[in-house]
C-alpha positions as CSV (number, residue, x, y, z in Angstrom):
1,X,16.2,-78.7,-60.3
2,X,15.2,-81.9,-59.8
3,X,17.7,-84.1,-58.0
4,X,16.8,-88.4,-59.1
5,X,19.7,-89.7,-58.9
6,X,21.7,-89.0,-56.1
7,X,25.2,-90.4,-53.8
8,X,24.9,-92.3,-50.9
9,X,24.8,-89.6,-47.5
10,X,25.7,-90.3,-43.9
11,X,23.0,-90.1,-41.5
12,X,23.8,-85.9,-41.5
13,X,23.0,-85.5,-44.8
14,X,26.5,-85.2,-45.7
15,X,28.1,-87.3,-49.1
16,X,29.9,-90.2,-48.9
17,X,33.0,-89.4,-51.1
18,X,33.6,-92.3,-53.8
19,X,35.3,-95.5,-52.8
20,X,37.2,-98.0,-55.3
21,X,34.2,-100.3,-54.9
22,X,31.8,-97.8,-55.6
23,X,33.5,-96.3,-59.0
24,X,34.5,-100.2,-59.7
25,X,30.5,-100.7,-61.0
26,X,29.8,-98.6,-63.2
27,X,25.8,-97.7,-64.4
28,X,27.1,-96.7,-67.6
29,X,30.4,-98.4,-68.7
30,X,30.1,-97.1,-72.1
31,X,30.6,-93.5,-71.1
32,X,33.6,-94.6,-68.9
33,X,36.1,-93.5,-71.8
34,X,36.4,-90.3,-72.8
35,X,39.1,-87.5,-75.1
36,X,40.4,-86.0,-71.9
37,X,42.7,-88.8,-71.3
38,X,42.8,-90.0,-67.6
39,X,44.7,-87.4,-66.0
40,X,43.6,-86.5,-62.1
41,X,40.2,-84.4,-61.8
42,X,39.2,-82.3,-58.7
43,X,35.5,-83.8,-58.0
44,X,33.3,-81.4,-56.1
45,X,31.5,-83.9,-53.3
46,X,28.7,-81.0,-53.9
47,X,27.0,-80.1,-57.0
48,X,26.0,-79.2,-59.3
49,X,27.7,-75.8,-58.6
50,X,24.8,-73.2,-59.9
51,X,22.6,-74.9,-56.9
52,X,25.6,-74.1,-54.7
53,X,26.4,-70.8,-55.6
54,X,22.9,-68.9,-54.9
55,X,24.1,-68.0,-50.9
56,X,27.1,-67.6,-49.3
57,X,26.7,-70.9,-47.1
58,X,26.2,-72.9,-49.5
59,X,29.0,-71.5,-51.5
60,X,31.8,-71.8,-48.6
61,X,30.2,-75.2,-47.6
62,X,31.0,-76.6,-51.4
63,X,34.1,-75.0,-52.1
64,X,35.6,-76.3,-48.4
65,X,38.9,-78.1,-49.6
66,X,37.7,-80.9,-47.2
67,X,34.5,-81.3,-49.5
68,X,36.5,-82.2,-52.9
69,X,38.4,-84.8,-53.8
70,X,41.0,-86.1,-57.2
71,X,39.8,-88.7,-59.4
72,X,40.5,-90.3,-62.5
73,X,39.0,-87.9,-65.3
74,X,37.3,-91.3,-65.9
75,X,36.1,-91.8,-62.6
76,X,35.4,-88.4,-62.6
77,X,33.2,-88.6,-65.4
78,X,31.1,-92.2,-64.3
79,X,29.9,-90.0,-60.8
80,X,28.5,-87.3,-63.3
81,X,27.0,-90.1,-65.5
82,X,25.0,-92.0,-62.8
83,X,24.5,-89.1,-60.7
84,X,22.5,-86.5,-61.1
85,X,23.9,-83.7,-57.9
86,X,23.6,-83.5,-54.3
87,X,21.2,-82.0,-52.2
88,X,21.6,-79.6,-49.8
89,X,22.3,-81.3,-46.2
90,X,20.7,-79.4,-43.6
91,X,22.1,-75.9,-42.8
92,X,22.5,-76.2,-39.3
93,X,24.9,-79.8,-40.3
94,X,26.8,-77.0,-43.3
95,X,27.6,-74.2,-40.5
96,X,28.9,-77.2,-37.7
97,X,30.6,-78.3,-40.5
98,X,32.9,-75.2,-41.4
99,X,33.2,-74.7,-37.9
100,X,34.2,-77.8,-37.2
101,X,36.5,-78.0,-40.7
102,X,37.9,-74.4,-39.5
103,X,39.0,-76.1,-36.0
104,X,40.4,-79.0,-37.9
105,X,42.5,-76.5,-40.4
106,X,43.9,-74.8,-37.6
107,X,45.3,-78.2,-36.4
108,X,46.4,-78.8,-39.7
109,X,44.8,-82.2,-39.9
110,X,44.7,-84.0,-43.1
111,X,41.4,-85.0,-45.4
112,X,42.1,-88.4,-44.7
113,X,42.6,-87.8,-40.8
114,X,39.2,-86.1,-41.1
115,X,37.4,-89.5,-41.9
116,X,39.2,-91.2,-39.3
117,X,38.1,-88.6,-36.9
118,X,34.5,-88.7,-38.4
119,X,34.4,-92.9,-38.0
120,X,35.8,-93.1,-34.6
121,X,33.3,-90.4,-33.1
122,X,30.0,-90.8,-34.8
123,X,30.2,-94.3,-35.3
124,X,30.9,-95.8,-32.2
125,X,34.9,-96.8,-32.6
126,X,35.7,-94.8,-29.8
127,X,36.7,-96.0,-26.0
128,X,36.5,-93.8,-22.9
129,X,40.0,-94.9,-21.2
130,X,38.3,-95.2,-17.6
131,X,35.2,-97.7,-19.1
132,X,38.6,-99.8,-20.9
133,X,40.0,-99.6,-17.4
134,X,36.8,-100.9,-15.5
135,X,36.4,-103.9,-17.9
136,X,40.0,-104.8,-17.8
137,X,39.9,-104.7,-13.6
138,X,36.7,-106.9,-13.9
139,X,37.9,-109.2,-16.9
């Protein structure tokens, strides 16, 4: 299957989940309405689902709670419009993953705890205490 069109990934390979901004434009407006009406959706982050369901990673990875999220039908439908699917990221990055979704469960941390969690430590938002302590004794 050949993937064209894909979502925008982190620098793991994993899928950024949709943002107001990016449903707010659209590639194809036409196909934004729809005869479902505009009830909530479940999107998948990872599909489509027969390129997920060949292995048991793969499977477990894409049906992880932490790897859907609801939509608008409508949005729901615009992501599968100007989308084609999502590639596998790499399976050492799906295994670290569940692992690390597995600690987070146990914690019972929320989805939206999960990308605070996920900006502060990858990106750089995080301070060490003692380097805060140095600079203010200095400063």
């Amino acid at each position: 299957m050949l993937l064209e069109r894909v979502p925008e990934t982190n620098k793991f390979g994993l899928v950024l989940p949709p943002t107001p901004h990016s449903l707010s434009k659209p590639l194809k407006p036409e196909r934004r309405s729809n005869s479902y009406g505009d009830g909530s959706d479940r999107h998948h982050l990872y599909w489509p689902k027969k390129l997920y369901s060949n292995g048991l990673l793969t499977t477990e990875f894409r049906e992880h709670r932490f790897n859907s999220v609801w939509l608008l039908r409508s949005d729901h439908n615009v992501i599968h419009n100007n989308f084609d699917g999502v590639p596998f990221p790499p399976t050492e990055i799906m295994e670290a993953f569940l692992e690390e979704a597995a600690v987070l469960e146990e914690l019972d941390v929320c989805v939206r705890a999960v990308e605070m969690l996920d900006l502060a430590t990858y990106e750089g938002r995080v301070r060490h205490k003692k380097k805060l302590k140095q600079k203010e004794i200095i400063t």
